[in-house]
PDB file of N, CA, C and O in Angstrom:
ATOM      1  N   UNK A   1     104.641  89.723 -24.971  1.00  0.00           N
ATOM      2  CA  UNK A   1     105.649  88.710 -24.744  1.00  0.00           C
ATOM      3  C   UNK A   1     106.794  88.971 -25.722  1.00  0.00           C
ATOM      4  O   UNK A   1     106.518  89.204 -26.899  1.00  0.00           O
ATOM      5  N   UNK A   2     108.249  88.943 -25.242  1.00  0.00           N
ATOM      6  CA  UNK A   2     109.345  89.166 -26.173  1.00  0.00           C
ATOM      7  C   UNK A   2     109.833  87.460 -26.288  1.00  0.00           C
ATOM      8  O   UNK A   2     109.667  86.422 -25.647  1.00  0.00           O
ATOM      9  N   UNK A   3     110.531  87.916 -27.525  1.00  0.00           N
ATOM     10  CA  UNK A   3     111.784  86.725 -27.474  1.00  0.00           C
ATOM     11  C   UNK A   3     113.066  87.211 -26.778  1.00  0.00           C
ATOM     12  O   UNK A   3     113.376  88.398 -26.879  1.00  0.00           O
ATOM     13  N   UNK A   4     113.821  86.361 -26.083  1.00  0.00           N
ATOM     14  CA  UNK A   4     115.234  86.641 -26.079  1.00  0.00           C
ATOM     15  C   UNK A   4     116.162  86.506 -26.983  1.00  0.00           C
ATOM     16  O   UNK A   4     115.838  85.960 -28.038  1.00  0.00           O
ATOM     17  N   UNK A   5     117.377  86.912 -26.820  1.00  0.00           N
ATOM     18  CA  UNK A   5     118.377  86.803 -27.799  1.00  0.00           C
ATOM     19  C   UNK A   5     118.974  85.376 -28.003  1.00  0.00           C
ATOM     20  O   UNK A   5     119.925  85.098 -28.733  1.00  0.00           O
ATOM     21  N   UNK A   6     118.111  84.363 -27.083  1.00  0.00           N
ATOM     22  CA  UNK A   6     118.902  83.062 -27.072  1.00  0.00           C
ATOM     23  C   UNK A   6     117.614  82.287 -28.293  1.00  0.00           C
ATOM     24  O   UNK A   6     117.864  81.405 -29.114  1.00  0.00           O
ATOM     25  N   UNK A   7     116.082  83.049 -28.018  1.00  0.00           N
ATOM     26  CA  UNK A   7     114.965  82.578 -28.794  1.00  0.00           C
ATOM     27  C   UNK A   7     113.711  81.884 -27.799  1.00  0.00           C
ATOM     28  O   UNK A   7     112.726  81.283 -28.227  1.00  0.00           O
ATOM     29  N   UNK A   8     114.025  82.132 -26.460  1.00  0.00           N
ATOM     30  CA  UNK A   8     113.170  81.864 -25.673  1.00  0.00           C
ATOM     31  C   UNK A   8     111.982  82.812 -25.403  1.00  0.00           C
ATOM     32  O   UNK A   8     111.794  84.029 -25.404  1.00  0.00           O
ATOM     33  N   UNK A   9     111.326  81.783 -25.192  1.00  0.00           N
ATOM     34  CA  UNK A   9     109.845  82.785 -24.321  1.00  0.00           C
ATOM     35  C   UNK A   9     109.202  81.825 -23.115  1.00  0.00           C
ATOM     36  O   UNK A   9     109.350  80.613 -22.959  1.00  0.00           O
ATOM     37  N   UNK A  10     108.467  82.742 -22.345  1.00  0.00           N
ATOM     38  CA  UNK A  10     107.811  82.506 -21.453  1.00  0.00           C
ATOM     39  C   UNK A  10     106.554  82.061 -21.663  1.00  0.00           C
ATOM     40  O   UNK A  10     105.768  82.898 -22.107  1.00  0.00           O
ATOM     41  N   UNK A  11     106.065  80.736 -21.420  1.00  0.00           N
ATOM     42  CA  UNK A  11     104.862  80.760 -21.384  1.00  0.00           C
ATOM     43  C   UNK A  11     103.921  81.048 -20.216  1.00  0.00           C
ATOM     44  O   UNK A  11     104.112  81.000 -19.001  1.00  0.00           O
ATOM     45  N   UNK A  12     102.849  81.362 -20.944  1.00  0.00           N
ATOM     46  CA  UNK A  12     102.568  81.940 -19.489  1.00  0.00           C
ATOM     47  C   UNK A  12     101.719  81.178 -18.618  1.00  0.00           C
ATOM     48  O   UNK A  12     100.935  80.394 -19.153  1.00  0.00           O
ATOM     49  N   UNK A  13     101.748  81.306 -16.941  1.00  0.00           N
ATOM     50  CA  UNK A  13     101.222  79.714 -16.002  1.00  0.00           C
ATOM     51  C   UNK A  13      99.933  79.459 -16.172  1.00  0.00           C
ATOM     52  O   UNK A  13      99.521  78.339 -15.871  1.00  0.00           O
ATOM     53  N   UNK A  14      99.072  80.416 -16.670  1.00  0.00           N
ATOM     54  CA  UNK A  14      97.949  80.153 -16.883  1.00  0.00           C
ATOM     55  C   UNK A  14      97.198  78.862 -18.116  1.00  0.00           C
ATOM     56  O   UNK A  14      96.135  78.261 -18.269  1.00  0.00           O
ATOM     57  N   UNK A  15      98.339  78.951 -18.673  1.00  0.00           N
ATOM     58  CA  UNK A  15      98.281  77.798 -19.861  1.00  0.00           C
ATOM     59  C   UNK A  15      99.461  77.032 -19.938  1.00  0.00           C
ATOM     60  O   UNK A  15      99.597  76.288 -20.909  1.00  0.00           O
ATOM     61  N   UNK A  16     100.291  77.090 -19.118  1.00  0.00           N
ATOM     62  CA  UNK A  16     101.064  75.954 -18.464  1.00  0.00           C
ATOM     63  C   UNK A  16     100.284  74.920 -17.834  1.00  0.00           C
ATOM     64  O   UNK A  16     100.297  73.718 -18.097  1.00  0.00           O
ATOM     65  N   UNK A  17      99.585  75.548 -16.951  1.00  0.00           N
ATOM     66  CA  UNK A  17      98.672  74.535 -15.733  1.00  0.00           C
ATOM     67  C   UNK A  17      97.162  74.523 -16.815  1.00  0.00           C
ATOM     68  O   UNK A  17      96.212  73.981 -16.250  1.00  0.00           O
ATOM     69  N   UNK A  18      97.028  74.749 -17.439  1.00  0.00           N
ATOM     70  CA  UNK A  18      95.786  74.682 -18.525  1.00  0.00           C
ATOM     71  C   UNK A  18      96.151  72.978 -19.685  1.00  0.00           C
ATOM     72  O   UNK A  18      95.466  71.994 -19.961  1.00  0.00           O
ATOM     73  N   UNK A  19      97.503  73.405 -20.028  1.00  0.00           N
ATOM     74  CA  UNK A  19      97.929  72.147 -20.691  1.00  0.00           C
ATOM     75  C   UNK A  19      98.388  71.261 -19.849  1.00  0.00           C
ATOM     76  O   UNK A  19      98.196  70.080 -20.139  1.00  0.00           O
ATOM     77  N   UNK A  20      98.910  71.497 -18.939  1.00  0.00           N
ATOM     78  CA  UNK A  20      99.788  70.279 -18.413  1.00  0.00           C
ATOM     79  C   UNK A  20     101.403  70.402 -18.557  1.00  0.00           C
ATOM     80  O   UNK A  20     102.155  69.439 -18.402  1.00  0.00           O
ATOM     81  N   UNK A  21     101.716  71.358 -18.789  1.00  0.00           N
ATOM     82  CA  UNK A  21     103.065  71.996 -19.179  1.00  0.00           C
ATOM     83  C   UNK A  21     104.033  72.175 -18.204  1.00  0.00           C
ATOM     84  O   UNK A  21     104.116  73.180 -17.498  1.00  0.00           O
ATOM     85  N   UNK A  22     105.020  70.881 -18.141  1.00  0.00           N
ATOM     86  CA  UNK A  22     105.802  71.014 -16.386  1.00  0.00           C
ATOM     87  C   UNK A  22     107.144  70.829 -17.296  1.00  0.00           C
ATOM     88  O   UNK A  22     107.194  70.444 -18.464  1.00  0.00           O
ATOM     89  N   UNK A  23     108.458  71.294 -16.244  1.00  0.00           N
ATOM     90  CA  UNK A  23     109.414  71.057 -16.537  1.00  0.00           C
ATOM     91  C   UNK A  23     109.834  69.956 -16.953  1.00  0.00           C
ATOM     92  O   UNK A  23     110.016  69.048 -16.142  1.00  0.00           O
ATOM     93  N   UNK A  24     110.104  69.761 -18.399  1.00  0.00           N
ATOM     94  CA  UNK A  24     110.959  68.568 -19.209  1.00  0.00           C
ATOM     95  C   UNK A  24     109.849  68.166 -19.684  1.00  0.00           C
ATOM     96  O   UNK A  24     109.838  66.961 -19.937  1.00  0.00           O
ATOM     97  N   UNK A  25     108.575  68.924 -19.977  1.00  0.00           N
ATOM     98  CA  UNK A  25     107.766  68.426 -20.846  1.00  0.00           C
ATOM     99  C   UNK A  25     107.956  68.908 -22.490  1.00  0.00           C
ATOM    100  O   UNK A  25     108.516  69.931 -22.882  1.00  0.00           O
ATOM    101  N   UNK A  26     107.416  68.015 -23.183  1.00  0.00           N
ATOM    102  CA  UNK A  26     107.995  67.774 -24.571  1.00  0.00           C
ATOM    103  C   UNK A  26     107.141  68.666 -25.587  1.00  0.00           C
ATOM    104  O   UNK A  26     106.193  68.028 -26.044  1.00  0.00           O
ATOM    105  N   UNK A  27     107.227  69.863 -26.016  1.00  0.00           N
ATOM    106  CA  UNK A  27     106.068  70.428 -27.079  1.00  0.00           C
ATOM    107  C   UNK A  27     106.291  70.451 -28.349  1.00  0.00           C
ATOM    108  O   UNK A  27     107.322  69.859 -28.668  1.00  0.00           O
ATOM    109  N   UNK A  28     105.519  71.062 -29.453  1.00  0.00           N
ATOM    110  CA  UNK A  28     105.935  71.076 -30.440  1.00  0.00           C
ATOM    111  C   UNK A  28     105.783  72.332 -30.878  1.00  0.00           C
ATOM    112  O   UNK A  28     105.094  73.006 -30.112  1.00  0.00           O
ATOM    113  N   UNK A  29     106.439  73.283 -32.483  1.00  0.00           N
ATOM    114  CA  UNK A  29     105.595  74.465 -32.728  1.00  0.00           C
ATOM    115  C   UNK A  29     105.360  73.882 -34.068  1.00  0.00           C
ATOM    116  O   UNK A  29     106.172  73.227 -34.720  1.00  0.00           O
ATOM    117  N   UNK A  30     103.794  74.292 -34.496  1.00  0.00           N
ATOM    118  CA  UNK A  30     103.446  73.752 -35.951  1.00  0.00           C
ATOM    119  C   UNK A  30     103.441  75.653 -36.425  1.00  0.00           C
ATOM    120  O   UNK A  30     103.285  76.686 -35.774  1.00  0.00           O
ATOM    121  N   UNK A  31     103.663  75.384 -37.669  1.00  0.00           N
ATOM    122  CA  UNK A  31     103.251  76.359 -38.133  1.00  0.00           C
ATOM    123  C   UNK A  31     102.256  76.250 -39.406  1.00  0.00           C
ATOM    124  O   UNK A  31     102.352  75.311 -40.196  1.00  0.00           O
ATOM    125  N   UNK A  32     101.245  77.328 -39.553  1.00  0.00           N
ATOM    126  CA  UNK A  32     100.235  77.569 -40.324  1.00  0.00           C
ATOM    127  C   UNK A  32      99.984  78.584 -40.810  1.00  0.00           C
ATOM    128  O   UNK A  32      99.217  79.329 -40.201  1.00  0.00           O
ATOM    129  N   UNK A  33     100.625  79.063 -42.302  1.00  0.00           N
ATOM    130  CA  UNK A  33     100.927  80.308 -42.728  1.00  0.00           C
ATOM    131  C   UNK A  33     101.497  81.144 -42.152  1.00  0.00           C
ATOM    132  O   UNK A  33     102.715  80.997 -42.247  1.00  0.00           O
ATOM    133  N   UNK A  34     101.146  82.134 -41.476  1.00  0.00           N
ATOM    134  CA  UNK A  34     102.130  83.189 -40.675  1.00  0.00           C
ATOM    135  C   UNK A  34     101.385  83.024 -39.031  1.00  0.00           C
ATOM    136  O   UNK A  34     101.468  83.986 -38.267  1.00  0.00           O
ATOM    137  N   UNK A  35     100.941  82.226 -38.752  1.00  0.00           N
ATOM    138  CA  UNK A  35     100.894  81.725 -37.269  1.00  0.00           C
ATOM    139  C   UNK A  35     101.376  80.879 -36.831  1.00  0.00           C
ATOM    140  O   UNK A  35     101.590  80.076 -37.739  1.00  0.00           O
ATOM    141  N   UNK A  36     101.788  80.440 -35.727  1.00  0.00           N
ATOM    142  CA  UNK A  36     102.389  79.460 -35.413  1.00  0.00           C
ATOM    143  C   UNK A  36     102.264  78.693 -33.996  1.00  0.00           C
ATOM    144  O   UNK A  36     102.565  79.424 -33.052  1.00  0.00           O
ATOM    145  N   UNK A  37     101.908  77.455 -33.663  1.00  0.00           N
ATOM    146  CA  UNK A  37     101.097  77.401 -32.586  1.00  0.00           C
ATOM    147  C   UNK A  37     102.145  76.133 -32.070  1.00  0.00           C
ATOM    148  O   UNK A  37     102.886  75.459 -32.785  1.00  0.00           O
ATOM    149  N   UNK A  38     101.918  76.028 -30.327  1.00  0.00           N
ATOM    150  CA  UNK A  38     102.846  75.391 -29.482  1.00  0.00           C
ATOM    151  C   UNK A  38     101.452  74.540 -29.150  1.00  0.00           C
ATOM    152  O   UNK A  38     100.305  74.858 -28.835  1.00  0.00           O
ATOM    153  N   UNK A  39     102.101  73.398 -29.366  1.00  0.00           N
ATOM    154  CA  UNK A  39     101.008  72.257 -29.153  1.00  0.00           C
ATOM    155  C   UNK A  39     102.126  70.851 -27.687  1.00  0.00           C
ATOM    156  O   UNK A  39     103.283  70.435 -27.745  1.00  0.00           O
ATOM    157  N   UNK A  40     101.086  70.613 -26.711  1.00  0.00           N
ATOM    158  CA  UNK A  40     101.954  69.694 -25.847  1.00  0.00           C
ATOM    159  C   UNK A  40     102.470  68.486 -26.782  1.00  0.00           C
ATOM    160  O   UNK A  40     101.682  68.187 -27.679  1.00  0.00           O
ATOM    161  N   UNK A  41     103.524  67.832 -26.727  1.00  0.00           N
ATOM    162  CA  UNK A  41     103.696  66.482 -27.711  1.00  0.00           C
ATOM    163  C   UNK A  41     103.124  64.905 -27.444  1.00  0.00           C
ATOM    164  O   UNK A  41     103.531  64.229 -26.499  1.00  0.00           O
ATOM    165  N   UNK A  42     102.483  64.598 -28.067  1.00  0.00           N
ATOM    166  CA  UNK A  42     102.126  63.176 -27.633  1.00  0.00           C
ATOM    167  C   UNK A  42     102.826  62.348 -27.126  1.00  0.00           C
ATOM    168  O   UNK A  42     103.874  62.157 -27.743  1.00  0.00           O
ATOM    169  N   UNK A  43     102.607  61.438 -25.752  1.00  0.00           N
ATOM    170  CA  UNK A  43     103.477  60.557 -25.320  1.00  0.00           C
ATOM    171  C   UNK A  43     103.684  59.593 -26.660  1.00  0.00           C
ATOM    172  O   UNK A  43     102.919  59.560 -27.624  1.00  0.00           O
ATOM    173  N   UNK A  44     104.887  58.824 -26.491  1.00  0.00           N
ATOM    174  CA  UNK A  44     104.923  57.780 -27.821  1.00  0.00           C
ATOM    175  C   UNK A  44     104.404  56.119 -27.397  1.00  0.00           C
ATOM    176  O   UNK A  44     105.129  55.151 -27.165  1.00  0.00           O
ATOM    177  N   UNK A  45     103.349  56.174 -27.395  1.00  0.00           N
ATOM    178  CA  UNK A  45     102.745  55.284 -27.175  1.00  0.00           C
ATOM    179  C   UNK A  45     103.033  53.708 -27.187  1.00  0.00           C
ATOM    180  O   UNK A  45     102.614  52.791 -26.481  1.00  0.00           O
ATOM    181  N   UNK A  46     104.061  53.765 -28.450  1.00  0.00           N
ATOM    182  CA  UNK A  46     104.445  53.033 -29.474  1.00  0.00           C
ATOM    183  C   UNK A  46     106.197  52.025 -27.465  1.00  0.00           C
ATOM    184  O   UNK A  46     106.628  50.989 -26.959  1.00  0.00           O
ATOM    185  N   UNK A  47     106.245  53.242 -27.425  1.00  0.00           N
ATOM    186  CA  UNK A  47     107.769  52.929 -26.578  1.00  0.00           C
ATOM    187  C   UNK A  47     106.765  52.644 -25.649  1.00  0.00           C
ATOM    188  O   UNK A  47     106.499  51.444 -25.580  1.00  0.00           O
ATOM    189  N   UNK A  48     106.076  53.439 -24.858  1.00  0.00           N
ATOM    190  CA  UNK A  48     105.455  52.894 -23.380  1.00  0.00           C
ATOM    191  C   UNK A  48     104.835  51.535 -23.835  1.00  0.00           C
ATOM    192  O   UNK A  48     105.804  50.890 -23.434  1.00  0.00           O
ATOM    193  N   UNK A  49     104.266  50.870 -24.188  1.00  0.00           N
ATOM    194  CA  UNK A  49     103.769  49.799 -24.976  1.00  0.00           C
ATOM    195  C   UNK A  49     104.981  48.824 -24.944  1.00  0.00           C
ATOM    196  O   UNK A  49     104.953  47.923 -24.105  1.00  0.00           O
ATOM    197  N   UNK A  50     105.706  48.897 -25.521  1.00  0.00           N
ATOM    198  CA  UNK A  50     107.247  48.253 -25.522  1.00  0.00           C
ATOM    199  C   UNK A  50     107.966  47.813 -24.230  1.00  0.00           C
ATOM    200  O   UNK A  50     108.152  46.643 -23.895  1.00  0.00           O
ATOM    201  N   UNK A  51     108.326  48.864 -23.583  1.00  0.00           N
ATOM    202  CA  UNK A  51     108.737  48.362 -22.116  1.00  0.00           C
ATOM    203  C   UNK A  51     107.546  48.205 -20.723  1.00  0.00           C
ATOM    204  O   UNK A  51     107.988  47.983 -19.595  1.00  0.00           O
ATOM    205  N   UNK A  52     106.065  48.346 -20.963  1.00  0.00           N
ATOM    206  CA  UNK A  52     105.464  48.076 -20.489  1.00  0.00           C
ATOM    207  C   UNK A  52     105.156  46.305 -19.881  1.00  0.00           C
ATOM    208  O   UNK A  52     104.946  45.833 -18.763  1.00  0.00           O
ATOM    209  N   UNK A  53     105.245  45.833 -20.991  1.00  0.00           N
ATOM    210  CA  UNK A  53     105.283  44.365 -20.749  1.00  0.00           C
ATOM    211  C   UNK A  53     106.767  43.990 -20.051  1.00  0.00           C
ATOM    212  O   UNK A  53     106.830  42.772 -19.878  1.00  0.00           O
ATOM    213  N   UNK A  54     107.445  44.382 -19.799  1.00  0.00           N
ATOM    214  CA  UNK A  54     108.963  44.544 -19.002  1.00  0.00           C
ATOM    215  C   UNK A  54     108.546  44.974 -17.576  1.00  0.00           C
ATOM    216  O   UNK A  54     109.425  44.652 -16.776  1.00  0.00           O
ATOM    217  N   UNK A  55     107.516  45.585 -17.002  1.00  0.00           N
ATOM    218  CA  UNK A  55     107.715  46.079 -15.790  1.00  0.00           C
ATOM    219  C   UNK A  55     107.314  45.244 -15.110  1.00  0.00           C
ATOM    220  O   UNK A  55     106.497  44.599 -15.767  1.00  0.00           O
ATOM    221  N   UNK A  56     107.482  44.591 -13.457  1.00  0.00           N
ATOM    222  CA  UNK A  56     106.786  43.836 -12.707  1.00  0.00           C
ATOM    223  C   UNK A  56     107.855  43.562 -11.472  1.00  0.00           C
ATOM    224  O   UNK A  56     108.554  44.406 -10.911  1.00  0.00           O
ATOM    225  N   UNK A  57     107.785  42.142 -11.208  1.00  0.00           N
ATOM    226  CA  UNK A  57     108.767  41.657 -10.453  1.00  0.00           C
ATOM    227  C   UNK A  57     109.469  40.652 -10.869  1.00  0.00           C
ATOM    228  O   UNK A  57     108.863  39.779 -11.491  1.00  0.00           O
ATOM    229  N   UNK A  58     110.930  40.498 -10.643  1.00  0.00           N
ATOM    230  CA  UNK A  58     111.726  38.683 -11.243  1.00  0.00           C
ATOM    231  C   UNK A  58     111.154  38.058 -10.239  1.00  0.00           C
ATOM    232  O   UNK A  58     110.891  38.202  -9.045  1.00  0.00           O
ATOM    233  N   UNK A  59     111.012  37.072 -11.396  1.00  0.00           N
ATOM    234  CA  UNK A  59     111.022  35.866 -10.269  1.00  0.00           C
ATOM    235  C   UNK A  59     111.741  35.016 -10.183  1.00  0.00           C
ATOM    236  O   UNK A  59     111.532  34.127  -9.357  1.00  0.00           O
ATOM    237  N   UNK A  60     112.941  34.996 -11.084  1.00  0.00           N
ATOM    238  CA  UNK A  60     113.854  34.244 -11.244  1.00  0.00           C
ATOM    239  C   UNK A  60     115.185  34.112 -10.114  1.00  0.00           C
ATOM    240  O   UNK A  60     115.810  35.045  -9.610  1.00  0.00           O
ATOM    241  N   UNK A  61     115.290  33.343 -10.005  1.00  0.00           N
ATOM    242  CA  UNK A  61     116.107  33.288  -8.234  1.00  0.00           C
ATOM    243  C   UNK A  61     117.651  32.855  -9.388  1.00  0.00           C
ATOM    244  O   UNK A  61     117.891  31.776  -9.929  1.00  0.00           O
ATOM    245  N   UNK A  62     118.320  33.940  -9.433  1.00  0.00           N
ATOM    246  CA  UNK A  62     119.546  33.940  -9.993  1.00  0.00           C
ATOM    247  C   UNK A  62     119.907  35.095  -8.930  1.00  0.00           C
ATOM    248  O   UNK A  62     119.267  35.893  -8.245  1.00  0.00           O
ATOM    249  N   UNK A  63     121.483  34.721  -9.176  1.00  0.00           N
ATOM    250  CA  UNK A  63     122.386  36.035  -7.979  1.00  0.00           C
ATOM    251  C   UNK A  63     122.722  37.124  -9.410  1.00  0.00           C
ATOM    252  O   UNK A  63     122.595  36.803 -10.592  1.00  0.00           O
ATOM    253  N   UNK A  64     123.117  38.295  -8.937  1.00  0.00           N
ATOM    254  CA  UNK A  64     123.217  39.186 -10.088  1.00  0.00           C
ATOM    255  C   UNK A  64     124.263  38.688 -11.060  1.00  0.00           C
ATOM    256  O   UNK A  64     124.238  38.763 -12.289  1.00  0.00           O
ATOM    257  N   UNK A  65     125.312  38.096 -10.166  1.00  0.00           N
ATOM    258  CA  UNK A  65     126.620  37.323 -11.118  1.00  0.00           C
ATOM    259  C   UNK A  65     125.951  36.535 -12.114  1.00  0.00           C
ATOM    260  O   UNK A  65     126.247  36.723 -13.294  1.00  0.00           O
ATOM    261  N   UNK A  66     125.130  35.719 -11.817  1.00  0.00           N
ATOM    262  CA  UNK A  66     124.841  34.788 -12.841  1.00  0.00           C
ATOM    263  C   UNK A  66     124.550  35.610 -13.777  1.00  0.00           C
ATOM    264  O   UNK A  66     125.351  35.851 -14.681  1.00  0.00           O
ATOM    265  N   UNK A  67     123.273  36.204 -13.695  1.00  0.00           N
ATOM    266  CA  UNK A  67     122.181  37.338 -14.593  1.00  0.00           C
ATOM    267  C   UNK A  67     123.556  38.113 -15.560  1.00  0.00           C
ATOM    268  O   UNK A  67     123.526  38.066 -16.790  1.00  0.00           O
ATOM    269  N   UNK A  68     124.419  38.629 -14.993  1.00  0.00           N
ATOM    270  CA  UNK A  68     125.597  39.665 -15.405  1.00  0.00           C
ATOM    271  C   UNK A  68     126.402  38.547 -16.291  1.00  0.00           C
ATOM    272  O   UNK A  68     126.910  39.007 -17.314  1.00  0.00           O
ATOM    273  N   UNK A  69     126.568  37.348 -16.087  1.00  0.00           N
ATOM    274  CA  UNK A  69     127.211  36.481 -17.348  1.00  0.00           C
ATOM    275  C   UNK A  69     126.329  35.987 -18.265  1.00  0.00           C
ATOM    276  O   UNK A  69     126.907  35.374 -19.162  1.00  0.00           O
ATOM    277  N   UNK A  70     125.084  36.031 -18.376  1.00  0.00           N
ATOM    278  CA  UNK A  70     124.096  35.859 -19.529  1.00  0.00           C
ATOM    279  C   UNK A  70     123.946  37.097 -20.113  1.00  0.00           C
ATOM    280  O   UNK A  70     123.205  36.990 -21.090  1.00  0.00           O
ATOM    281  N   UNK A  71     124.360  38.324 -19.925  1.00  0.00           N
ATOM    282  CA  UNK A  71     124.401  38.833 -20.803  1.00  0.00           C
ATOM    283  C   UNK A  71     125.844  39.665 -21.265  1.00  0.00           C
ATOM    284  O   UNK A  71     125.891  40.848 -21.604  1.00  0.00           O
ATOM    285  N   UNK A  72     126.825  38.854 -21.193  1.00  0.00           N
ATOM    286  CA  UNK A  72     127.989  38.958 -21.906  1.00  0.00           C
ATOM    287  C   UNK A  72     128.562  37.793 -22.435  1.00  0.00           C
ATOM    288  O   UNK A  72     128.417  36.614 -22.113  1.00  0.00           O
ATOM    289  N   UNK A  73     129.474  38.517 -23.605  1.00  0.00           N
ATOM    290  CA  UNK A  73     129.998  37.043 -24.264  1.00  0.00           C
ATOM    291  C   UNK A  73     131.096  36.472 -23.481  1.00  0.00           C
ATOM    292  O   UNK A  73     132.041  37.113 -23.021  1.00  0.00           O
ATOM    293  N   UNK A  74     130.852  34.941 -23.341  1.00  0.00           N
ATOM    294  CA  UNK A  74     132.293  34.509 -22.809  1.00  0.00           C
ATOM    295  C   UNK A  74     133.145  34.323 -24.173  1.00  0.00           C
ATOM    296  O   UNK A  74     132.880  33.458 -25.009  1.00  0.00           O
ATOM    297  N   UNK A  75     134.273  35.314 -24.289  1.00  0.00           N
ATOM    298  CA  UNK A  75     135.175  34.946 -25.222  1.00  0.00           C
ATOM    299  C   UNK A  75     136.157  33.976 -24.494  1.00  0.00           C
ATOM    300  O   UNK A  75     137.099  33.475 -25.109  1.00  0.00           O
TER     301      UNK A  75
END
């Protein structure tokens, strides 16, 4: 496997589809003395957790106008 001149490499599909490794997935490289290893990145648990309690349905029977002036200031 080379690097390019930009610093890319290929991983290869066999450990793409081994990790779970799809386009716009997030990795990391740790390094450990003179090795250095590509690890997938943990979802942040911390954020899905956060807007999780946000997902569902309104039930609030407002028109968007209303909704759209509660959250601006009337100067």
């Amino acid at each position: 496997m080379r690097v390019t001149t930009k610093g890319q490499v290929t991983i290869p599909i066999h450990i793409r589809e081994k990790l779970g490794i799809t386009p716009d997935t997030e990795i990391d490289f740790l390094q450990e003395g003179n090795r250095v290893f590509l690890v997938k990145r943990k979802k942040n648990a911390r954020a899905t957790r956060r807007f999780k309690k946000l997902r569902g349905i309104a039930t609030v029977k407002m028109t968007t106008d209303e909704i759209m002036a509660l959250t601006r200031d009337n100067l």
